[in-house]
C-alpha positions as CSV (number, residue, x, y, z in Angstrom):
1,X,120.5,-12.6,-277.6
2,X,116.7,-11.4,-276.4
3,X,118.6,-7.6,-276.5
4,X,119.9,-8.2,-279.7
5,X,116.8,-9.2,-281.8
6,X,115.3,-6.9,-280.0
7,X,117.0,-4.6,-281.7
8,X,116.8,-5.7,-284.5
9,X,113.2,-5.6,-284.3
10,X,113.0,-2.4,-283.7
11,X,115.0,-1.2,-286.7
12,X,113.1,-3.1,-288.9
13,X,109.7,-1.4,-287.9
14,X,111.5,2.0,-287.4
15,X,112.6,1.8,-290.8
16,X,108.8,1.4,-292.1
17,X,108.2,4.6,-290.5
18,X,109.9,6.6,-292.8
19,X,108.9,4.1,-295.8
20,X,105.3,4.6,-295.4
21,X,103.4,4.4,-298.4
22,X,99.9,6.2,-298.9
23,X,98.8,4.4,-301.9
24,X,95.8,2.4,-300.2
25,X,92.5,1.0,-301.5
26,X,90.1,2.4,-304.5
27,X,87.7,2.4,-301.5
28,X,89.7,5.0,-299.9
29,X,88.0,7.9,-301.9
30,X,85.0,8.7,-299.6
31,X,85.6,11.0,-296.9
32,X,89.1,10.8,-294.7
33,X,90.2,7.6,-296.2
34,X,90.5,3.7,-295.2
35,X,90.3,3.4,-291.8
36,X,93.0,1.5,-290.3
37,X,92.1,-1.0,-287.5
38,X,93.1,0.2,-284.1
39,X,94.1,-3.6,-282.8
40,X,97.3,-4.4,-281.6
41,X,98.7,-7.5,-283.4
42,X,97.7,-9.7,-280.4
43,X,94.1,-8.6,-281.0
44,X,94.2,-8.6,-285.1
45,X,95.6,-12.2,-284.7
46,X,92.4,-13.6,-282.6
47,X,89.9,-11.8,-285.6
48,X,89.8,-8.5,-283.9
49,X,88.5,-9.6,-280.8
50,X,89.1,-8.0,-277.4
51,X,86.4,-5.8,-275.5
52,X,85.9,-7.9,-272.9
53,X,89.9,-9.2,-272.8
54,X,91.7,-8.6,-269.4
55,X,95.2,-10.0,-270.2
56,X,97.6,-8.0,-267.6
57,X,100.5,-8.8,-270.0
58,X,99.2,-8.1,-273.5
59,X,98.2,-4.5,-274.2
60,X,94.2,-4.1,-275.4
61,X,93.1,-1.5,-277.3
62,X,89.4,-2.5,-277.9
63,X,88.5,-1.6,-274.2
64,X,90.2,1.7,-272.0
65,X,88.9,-0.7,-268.7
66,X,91.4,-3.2,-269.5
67,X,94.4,-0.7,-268.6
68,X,92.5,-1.6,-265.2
69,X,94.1,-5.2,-265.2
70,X,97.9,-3.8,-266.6
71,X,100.3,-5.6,-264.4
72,X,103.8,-5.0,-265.8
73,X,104.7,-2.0,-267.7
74,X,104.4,-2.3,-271.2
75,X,106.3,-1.2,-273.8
76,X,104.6,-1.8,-277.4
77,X,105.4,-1.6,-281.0
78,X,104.2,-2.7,-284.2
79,X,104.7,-2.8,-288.2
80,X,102.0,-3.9,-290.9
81,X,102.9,-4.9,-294.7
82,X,99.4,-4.9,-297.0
83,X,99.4,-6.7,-300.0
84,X,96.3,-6.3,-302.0
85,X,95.0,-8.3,-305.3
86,X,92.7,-5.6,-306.9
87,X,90.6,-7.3,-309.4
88,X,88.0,-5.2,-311.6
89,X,86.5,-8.2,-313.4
90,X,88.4,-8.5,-316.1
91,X,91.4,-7.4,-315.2
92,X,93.5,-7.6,-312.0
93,X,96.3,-5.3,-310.3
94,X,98.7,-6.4,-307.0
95,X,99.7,-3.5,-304.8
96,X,101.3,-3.3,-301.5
97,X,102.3,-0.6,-298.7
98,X,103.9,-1.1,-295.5
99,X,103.6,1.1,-292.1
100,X,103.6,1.7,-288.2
101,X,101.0,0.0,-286.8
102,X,101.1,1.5,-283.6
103,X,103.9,2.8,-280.5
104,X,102.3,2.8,-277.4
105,X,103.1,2.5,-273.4
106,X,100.7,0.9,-270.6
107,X,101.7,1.4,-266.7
108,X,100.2,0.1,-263.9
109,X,99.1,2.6,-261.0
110,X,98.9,0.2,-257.7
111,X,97.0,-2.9,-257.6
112,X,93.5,-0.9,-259.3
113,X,94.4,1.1,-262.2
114,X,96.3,1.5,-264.9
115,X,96.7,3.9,-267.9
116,X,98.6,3.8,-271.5
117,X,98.8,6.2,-274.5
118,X,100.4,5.8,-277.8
119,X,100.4,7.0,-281.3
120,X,98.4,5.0,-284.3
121,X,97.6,5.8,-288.0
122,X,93.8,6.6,-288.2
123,X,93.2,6.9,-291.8
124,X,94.9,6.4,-295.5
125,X,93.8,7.7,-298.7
126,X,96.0,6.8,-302.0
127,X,93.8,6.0,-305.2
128,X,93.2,6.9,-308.5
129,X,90.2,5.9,-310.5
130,X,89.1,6.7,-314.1
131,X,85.1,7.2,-315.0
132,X,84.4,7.3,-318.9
133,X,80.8,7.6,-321.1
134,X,80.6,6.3,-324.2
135,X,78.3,7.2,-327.1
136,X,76.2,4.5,-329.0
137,X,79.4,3.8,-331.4
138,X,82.0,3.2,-327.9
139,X,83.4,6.2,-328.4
140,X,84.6,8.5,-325.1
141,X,82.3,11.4,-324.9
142,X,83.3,12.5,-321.2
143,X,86.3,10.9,-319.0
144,X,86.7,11.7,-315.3
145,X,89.7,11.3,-313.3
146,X,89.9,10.5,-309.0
147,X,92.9,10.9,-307.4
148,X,93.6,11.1,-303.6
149,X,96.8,10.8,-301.5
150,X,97.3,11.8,-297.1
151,X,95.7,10.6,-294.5
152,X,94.8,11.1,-290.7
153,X,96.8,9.4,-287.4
154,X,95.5,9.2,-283.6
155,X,97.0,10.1,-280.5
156,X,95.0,8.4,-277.4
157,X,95.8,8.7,-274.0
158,X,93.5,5.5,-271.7
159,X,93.1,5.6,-268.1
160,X,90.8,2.6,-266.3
161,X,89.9,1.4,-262.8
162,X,88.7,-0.9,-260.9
163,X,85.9,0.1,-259.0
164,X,85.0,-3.0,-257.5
165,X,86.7,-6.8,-257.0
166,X,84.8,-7.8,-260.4
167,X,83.8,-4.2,-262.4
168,X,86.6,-2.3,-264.4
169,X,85.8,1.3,-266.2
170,X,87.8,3.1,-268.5
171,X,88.2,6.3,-270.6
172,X,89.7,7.0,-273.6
173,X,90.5,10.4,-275.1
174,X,91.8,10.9,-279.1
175,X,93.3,13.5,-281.1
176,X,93.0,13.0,-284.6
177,X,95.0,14.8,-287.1
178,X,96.3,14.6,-290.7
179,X,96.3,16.1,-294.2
180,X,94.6,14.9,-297.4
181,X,94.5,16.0,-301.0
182,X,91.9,15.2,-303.8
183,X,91.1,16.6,-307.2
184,X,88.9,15.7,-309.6
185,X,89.8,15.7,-313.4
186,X,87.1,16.0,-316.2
187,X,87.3,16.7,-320.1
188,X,84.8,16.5,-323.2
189,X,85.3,15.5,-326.5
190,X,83.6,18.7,-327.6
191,X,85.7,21.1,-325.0
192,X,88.7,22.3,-325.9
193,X,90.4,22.8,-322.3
194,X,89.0,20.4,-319.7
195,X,89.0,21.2,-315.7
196,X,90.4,20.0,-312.5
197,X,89.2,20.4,-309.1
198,X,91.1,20.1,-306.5
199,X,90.6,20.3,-302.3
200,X,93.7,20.1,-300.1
201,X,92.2,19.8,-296.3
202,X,94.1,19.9,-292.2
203,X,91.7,17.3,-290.5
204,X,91.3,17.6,-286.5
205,X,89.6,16.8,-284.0
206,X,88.8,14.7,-280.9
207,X,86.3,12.0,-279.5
208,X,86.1,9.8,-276.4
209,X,85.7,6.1,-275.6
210,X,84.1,4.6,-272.2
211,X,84.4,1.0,-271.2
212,X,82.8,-1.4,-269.0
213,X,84.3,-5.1,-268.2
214,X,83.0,-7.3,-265.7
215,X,84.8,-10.5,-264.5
216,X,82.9,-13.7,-262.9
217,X,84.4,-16.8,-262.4
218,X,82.5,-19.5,-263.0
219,X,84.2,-22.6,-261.7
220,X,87.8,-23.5,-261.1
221,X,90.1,-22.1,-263.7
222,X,86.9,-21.0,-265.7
223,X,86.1,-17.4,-266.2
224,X,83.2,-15.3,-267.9
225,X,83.8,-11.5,-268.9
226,X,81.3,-9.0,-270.2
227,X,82.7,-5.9,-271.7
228,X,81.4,-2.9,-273.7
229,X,82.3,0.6,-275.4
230,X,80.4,3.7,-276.2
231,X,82.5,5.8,-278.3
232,X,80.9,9.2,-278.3
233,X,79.4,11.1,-281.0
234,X,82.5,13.4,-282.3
235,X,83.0,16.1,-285.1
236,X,86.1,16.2,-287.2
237,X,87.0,20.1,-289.0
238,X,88.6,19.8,-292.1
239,X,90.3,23.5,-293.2
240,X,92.1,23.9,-296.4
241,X,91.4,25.8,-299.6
242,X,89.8,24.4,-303.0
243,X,91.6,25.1,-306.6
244,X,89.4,25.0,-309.8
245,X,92.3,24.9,-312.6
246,X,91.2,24.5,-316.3
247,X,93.6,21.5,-318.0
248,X,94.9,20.7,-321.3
249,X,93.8,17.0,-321.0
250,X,93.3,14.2,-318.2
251,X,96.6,14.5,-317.5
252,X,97.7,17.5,-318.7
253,X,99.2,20.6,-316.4
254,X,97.3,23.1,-315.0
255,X,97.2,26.2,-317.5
256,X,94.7,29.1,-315.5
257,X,93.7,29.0,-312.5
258,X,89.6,29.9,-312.5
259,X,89.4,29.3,-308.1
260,X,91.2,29.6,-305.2
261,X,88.9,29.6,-302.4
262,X,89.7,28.9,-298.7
263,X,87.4,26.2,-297.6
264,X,85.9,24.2,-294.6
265,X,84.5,21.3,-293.8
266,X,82.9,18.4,-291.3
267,X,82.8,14.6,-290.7
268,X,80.6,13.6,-288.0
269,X,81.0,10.2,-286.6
270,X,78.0,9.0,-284.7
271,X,77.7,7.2,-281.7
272,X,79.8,3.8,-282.4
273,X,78.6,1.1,-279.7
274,X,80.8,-2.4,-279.1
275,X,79.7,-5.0,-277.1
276,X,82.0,-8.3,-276.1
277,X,81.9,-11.8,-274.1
278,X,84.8,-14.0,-273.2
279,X,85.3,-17.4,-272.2
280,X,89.0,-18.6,-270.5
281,X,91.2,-20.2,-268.4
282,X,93.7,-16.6,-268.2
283,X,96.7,-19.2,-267.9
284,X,95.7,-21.8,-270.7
285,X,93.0,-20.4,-273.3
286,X,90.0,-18.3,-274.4
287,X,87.5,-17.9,-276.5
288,X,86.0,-14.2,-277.8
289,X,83.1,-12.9,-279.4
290,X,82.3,-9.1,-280.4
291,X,79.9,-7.3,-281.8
292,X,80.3,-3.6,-283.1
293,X,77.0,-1.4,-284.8
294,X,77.2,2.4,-285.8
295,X,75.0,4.8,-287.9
296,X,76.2,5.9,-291.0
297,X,79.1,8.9,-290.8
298,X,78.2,12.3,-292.1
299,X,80.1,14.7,-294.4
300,X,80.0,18.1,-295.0
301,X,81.8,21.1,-296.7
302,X,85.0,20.4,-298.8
303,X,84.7,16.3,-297.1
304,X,81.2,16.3,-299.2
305,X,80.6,13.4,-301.4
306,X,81.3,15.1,-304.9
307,X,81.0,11.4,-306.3
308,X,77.3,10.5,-306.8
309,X,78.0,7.0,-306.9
310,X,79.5,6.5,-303.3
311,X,77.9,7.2,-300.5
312,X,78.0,5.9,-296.5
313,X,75.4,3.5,-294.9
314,X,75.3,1.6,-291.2
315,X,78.2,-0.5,-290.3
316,X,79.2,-3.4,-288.5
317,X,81.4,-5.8,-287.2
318,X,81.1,-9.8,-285.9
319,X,84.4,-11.0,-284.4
320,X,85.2,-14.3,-283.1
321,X,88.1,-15.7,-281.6
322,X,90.5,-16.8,-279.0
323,X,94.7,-18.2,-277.7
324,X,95.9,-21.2,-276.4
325,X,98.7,-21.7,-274.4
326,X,100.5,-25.1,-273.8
327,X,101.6,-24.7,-270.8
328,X,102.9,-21.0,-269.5
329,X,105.4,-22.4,-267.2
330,X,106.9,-24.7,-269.1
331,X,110.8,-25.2,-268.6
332,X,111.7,-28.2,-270.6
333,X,109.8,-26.6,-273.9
334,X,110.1,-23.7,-275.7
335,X,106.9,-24.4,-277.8
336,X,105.0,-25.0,-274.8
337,X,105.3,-21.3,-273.8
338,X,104.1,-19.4,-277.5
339,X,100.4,-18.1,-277.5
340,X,99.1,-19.6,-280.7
341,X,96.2,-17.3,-281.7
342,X,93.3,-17.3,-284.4
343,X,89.9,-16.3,-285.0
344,X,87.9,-14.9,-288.3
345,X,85.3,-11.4,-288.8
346,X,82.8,-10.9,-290.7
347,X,82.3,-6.4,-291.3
348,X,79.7,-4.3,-293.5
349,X,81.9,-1.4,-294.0
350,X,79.3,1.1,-294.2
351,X,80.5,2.4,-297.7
352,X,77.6,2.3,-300.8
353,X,78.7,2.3,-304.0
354,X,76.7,2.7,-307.3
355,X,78.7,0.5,-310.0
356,X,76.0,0.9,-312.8
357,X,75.8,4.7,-312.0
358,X,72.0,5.5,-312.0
359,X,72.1,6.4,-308.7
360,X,69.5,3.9,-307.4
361,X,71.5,0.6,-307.4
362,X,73.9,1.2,-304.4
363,X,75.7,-1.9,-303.3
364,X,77.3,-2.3,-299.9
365,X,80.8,-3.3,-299.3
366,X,81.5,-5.9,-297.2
367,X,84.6,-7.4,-295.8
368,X,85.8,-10.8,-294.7
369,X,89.0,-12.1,-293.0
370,X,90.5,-15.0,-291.4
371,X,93.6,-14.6,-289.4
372,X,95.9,-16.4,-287.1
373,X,99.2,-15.9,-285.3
374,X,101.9,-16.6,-282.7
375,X,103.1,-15.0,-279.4
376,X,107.1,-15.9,-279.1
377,X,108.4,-15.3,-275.5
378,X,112.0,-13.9,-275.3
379,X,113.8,-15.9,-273.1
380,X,112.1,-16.7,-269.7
381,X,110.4,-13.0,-269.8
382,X,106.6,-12.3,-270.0
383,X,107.6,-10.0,-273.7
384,X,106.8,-11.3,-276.3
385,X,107.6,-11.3,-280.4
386,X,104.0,-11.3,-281.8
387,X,103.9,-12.7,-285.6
388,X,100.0,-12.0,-287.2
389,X,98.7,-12.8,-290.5
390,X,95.2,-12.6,-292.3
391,X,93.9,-13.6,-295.2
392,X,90.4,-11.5,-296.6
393,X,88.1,-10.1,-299.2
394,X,86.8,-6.7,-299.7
395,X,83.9,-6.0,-302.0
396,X,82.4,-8.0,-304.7
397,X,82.8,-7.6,-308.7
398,X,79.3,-7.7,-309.2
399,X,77.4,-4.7,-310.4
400,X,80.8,-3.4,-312.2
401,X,82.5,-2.9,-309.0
402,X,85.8,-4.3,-307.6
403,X,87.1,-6.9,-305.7
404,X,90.1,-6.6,-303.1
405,X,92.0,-10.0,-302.0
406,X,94.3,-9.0,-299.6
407,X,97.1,-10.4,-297.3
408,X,98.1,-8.6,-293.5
409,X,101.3,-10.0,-292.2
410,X,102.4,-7.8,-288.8
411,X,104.6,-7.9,-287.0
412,X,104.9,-6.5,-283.2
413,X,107.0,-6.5,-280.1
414,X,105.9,-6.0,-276.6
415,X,108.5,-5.4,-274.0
416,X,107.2,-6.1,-269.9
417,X,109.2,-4.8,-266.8
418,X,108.3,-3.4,-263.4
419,X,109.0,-0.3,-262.6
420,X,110.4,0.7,-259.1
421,X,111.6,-2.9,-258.2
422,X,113.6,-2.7,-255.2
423,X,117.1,-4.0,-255.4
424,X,118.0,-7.2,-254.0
425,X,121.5,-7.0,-254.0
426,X,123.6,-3.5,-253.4
């Protein structure tokens, strides 16, 4: 039975792999896209938490010193569907896309270490907005078409040890890599052809990620753990070429092309620092709190901000949340053995935008989610079929801008088996 839905699983998230959808967020237009959230579902389902989370059965990928505490070897996948509720005031539009979370491996080296590595989407661009000035009488003098579709993914490879009976480190490595496209459309009432530009751009690059957890324990079946994460200043290179095509309207085909340029550019990321503190009995509960604070990203070259109305600020990110677990031995009931998970965040994006466009009244965008989930075991085995859903709002329709309500249900299976057991029977 436990091979069998297993399967079945695994087809179902396979399948979104090849489904994938790039249509995202309006707020997708600045720089490489909407970042996706590099949580497993187990994490996501708590509010994000987990940099100072030491679970030897769940993977974390908050914190590269929690490979440290990998027990089992651990085999993870997971799918996401997004359903969004885009409201613009007056009107509203409901979109959705589904994906691969995330694939990734943890194994245990001895009784000290432990490493993983997997492969995650980084960044998704899909949107298409329309800018338009009107003369005194509401007619269009000037309409302006955005339209973006790609994105990036990460590959990561984690390695973390424990140095002492209570201190973990760990280091993280990333590639990042994708492809994203974006034009710009503009025509005049008192221009006969209008113009489109457009950039298509390669993005790559690395960064790294140290960790820090320390474990106390308090009292009997009470433990405190203090984690944190520097990740590194890092430079993205974007390389494509840039197209300058005069147009027979908005929409209209390309007629002559006026530029074809090769072209390069640069996202830096500044140093992004995360700090965490947990609470738990490991066998019965816990309760998380992070924090996360970075500078404001910098673009340059063909990822410059051509729209003066958007434009990247400080972020940040308050997580809290925990599990609770009947009891994890529990032969007589089935219910008493599933991890039942919440927690809620509260994150300033970063992202400015100008909805009155004078270029003075910049509004941030902030996001808010609640989220909860369960961990079903399969069978009498530490893996586990992780269910996670969140509820959240993005932005605000106040100063003409818009308003995301959105809905996260994920989906995830984590497989746990030790490698090199010796055989007890021949």
């Amino acid at each position: 039975m436990i091979k069998n839905l297993s399967i079945v699983v695994l087809l179902v998230i396979t399948g979104s792999i090849f489904a994938q959808k790039t249509n995202s967020s309006p707020y997708s237009v600045l720089g490489i896209g909407d970042g996706i959230s590099s949580k497993t579902v187990e994490e996501s389902s708590m509010g994000g938490v987990g940099i100072a989370n030491t679970n030897p059965n769940d993977m974390n990928f908050s914190n590269p010193a929690s490979f440290a505490s990998l027990f089992l070897t651990t085999y993870t996948i997971a799918g996401e569907n997004r359903g969004f509720n885009i409201n613009e005031g007056n009107e509203s539009v409901k979109a959705s896309n589904a994906y691969l979370s995330y694939i990734a491996i943890g194994i245990p080296i001895g009784e000290k270490g432990g490493f993983a590595f997997g492969l995650q989407p980084n960044t998704t661009v899909g949107y298409s907005l329309i800018n338009t000035i009107q003369d005194s009488e509401g007619e269009n003098i000037e309409s302006s078409s955005f339209d973006g579709d790609g994105g990036t993914n990460r590959v990561f490879f984690g390695f973390g040890y424990k140095i002492a009976k209570n201190l973990s480190l760990g280091l993280e490595g990333e590639y990042v890599f994708g492809n994203i496209t974006n034009s710009i459309s503009t025509i005049n009432r008192d221009v006969t052809l209008g113009t489109r530009y457009e950039t298509d751009a390669k993005i790559k690059g690395g960064s790294l990620k140290a960790g820090v957890i320390y474990e106390t324990k308090l009292k009997e079946n009470l433990f405190l753990n203090l984690g944190t994460t520097l990740a590194l200043e890092s430079e993205l290179d974007s390389e494509g070429n840039e197209f300058l095509f005069s147009i027979s309207g908005i929409d209209g085909s390309s007629k002559d092309t006026i530029i074809n340029n090769a072209s390069k550019g640069t996202l830096i990321k500044p140093l992004k620092t995360s700090i965490g503190m947990s609470l738990s009995d490991p066998k019965k509960w816990a309760a998380s709190i992070d924090y996360v604070f970075q500078n404001s990203i910098e673009l340059g070259g063909n990822l410059s901000n051509r729209n003066p109305r958007l434009e990247y600020g400080k972020s940040s990110t308050l997580a809290i949340g925990g599990f609770y677990l009947p009891k994890h031995n529990s032969i007589s009931s089935y219910w008493d053995r599933v991890v039942y998970r919440a927690g809620f965040r509260f994150e300033e994006t970063g992202l400015m935008v100008d909805g009155i466009g004078n270029g003075t009244n910049f509004t941030p965008i902030d996001d808010f989610g609640i989220s909860f989930g369960v961990g079903l075991p399969l069978g009498s085995q530490v893996s586990r079929l992780n269910l996670g859903f969140e509820f959240g709002k993005r932005g605000t329709t106040d100063n003409g801008l818009i308003e995301e309500e959105y809905f996260n249900f994920r989906l995830g299976l984590t497989l746990s088996n030790k490698w090199f057991r010796k055989r007890e029977i021949n």
